[in-house]
C-alpha positions in Angstrom: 170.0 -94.6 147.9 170.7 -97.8 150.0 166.5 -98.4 149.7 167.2 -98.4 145.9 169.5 -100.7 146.1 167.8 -103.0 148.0 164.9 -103.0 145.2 167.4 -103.8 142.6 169.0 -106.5 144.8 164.9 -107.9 145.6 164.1 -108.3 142.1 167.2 -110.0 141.1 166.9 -112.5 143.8 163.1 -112.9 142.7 164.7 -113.8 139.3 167.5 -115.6 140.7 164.9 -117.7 142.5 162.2 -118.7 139.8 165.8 -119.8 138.0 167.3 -121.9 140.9 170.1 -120.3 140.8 170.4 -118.2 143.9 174.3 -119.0 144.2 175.5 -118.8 140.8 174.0 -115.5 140.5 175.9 -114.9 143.5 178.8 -115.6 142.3 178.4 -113.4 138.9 177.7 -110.7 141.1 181.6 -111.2 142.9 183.3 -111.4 139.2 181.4 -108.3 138.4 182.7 -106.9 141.5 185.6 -108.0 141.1 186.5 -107.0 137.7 185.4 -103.3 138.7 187.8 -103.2 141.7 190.9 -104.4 139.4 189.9 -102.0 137.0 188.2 -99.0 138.3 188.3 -96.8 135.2 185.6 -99.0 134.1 183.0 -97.7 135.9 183.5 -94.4 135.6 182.9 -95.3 131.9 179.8 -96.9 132.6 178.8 -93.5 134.9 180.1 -91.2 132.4 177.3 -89.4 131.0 179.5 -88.0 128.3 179.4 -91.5 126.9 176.0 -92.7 125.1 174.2 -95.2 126.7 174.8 -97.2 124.1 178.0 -97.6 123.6 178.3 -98.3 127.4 175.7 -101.3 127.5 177.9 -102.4 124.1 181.1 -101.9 127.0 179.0 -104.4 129.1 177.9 -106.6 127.0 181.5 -107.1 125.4 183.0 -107.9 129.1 180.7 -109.8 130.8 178.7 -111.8 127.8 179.4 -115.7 128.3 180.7 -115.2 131.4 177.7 -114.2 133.7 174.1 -115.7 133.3 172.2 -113.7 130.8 169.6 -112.4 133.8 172.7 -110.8 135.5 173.7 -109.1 132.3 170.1 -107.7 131.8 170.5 -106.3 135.5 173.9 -104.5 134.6 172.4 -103.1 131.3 169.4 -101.9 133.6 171.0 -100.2 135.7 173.4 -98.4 133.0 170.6 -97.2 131.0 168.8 -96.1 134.2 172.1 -93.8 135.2 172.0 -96.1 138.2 175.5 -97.7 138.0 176.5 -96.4 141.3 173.8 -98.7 143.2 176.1 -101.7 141.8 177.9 -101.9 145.3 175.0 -101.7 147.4 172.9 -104.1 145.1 175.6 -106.6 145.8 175.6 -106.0 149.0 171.5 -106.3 149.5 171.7 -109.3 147.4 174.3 -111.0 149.8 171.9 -110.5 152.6 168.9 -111.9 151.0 171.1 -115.2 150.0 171.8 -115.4 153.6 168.4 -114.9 154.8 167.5 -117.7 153.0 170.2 -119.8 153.6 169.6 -119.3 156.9 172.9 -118.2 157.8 174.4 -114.9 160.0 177.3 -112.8 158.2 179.0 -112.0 161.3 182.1 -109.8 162.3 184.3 -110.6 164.8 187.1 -108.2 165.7 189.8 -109.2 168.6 192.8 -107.4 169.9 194.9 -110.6 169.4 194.6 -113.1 166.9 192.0 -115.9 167.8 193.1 -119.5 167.9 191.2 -122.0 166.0 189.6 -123.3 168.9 188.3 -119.8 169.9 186.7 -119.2 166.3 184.6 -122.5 166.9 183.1 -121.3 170.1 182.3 -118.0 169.2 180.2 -119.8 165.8 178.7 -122.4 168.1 177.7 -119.8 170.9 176.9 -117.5 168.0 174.5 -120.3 165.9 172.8 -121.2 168.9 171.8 -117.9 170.0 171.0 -116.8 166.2 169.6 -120.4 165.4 171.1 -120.0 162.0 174.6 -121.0 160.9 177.3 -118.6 160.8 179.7 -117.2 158.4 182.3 -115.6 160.6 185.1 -113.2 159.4 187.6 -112.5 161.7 189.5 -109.1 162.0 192.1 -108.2 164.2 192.4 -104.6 165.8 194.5 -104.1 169.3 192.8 -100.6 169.9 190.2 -102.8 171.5 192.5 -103.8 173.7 191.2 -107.0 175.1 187.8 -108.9 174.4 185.7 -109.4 171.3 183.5 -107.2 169.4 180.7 -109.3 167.7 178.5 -107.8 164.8 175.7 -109.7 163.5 172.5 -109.1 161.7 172.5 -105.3 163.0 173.3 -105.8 166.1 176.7 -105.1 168.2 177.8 -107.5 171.1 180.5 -105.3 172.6 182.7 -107.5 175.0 185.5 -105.1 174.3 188.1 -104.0 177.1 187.8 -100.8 176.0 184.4 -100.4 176.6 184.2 -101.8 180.2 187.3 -99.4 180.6 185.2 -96.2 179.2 182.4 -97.9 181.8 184.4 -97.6 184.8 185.5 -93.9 183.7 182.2 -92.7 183.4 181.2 -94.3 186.8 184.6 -92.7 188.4 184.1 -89.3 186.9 180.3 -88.8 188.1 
């Protein structure tokens, strides 16, 4: 499903570049996401195939017209008519990573038992960007069960500097 998705995404980006608008596709991708996670409801509509296909592209057309570039609209309608409406997510997703591939930038995930200070943040990035050689967009999430350390997740990989792991280390050393 997630390959799918991907397609989707690569062929809106293809579109997205021959347009020059990489970013403001982007962007009409978020309102589109964002108007289905305030109203949910709405895309069971759009899934519902009880409903004729028509009347749900009409249901798209009628929300997002004006407010999205055309292109993005013709991707929506696509994937209603093609009962694919439930690849929206992971389209969006794929498409995020193909902006940042050719940004050049690392989406990256960095989860602390405290809260990080500024200063902090800005080391992680600059250690991060050097050893990616790409900038970094960091978001920063806060979860005590790690007890201590920082768990870094970039570009499919896991830097686990987590107390909690070095603890589990030293128990499996202990218990052999």
């Amino acid at each position: 499903m997630n390959e799918m998705g991907r397609e989707y995404a690569e062929a809106l980006f293809a579109i997205a570049c021959e347009e020059n608008s990489k970013n403001e596709y982007a962007q009409a991708l978020n309102t589109v996401s964002e108007a289905f996670a305030e109203a949910p409801e709405y895309m069971d509509l759009l899934i519902c195939p009880s409903v004729p296909v028509t009347e749900r592209i009409s249901a798209l057309e009628e929300a997002f017209s004006g407010q999205i570039p055309e292109h993005v609209l013709h991707f929506l309608m696509l994937l209603c008519e093609k009962g694919r409406m439930r690849l929206l997510g992971s389209c969006i997703k794929e498409y995020g990573k193909l902006l940042d591939a050719s940004d050049n930038t690392a989406e990256t995930k960095v989860t602390s038992a405290v809260e990080l200070t500024d200063d902090e943040k800005k080391r992680i990035v600059q250690k991060l960007e050097k050893l990616l050689g790409k900038s970094v967009v960091a978001e920063y999430i806060t979860d005590p069960s790690i007890m201590g350390g920082v768990v870094i997740e970039t570009e499919g990989r896991v830097i686990d500097g987590s107390l909690r792991r070095h603890l589990h280390e030293v128990k499996e050393v202990i218990g052999r």
